[in-house]
C-alpha positions as CSV (number, residue, x, y, z in Angstrom):
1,X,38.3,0.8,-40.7
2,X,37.8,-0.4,-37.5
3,X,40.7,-3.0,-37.7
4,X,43.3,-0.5,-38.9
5,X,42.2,1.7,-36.2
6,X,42.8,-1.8,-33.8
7,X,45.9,-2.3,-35.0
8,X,47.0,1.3,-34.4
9,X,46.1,1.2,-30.7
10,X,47.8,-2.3,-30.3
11,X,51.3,-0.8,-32.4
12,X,51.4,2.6,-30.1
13,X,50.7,0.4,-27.0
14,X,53.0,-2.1,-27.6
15,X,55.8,1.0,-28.2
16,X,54.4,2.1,-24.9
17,X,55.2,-0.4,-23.0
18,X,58.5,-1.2,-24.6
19,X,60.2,2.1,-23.7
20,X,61.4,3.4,-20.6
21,X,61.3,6.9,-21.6
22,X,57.9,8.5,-22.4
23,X,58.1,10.5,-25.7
24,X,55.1,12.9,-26.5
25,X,53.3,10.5,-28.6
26,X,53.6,7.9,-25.4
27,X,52.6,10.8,-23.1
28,X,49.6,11.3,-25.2
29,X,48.4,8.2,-25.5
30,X,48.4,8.0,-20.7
31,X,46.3,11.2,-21.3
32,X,43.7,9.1,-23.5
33,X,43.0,6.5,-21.3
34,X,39.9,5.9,-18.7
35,X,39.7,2.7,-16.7
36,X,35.8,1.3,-16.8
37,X,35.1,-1.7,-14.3
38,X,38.6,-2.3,-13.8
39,X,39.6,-2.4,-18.0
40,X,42.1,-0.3,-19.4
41,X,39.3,1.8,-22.6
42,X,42.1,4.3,-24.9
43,X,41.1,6.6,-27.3
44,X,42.5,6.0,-30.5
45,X,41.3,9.6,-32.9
46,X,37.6,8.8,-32.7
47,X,36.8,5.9,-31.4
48,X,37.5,4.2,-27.4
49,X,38.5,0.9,-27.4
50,X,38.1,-1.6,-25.1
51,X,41.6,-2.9,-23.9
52,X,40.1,-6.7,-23.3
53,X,39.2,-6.7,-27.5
54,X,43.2,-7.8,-27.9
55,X,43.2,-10.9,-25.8
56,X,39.8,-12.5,-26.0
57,X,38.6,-14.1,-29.2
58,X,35.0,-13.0,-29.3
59,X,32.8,-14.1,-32.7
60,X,29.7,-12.5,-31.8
61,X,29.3,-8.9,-32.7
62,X,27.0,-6.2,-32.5
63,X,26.5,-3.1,-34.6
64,X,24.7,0.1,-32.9
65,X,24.2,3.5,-33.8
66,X,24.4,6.1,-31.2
67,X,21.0,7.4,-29.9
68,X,18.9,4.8,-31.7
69,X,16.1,2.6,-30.4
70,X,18.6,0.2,-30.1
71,X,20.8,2.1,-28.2
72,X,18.7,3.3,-25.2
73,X,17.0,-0.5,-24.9
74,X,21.1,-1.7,-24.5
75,X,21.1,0.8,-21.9
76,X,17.7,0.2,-20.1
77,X,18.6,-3.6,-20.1
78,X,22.0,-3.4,-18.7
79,X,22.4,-0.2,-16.7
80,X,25.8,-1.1,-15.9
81,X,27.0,0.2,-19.4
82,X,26.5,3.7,-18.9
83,X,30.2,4.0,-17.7
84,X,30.8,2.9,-21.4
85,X,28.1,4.9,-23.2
86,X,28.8,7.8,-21.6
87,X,32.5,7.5,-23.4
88,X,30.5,9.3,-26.7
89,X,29.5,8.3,-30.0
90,X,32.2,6.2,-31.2
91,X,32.9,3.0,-28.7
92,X,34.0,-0.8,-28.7
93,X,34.2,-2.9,-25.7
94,X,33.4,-6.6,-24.3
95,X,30.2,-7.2,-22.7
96,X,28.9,-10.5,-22.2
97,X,30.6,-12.5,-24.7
98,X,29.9,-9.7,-27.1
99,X,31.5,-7.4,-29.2
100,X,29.5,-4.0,-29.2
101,X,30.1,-1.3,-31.4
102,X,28.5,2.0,-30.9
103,X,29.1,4.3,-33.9
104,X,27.9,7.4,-35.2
C-alpha cells in the first residue's frame, strides 16, 4: 500500500510541476503541503510523505505505531521530530539514514 500511495504522490507531482496552469487537482495538492526543516512533507489521502523519500535510496526502515512505547521513546530521544509527529497518525519521512513510518 504504501508504494502505490508513493507512486501516486510522485505521478500528481510530476503533473504539477509540468503544467503551467494550475487545475483543481494541482491546486489541491499546494493546499496539502507543509515544509518541515526545510523539506517539502504532502499529504497524499492519509498519509504525509516526506518529499526527500524520492531521491535518496534508503535500505533501512522502521515500522511504528502511533502512540506506542515505541513512539514516545523516538520522540524523547530525538525531540527534533515533533515537527513531524505532530503531522498525525499516518507519516513517512528521512531521519538519520532511516526510513520511519508512523502508522495507525
Amino acid at each position: 500500500m504504501q508504494k502505490s500511495i508513493e507512486n501516486q504522490y510522485l505521478s500528481e507531482s510530476k503533473s504539477f510541476n509540468d503544467s503551467r496552469s494550475f487545475s483543481q487537482q494541482d491546486k489541491s495538492l499546494v493546499q496539502s503541503y507543509k515544509n518541515i526543516q526545510g523539506r517539502a512533507i504532502y499529504q497524499v489521502d492519509n498519509y504525509w510523505i516526506d518529499s526527500e523519500l524520492q531521491s535518496k535510496k534508503i535500505k533501512k526502515e522502521k515500522k511504528i505505531k502511533f502512540a506506542s512505547k515505541e513512539y514516545f521513546d523516538l520522540y524523547k530521544r530525538n525531540p527534533l521530530l515533533s515537527q513531524f509527529l505532530s503531522l498525525g497518525r499516518n507519516i513517512r519521512f528521512i531521519f538519520e539514514d532511516t526510513v520511519y513510518e508512523i502508522y495507525e
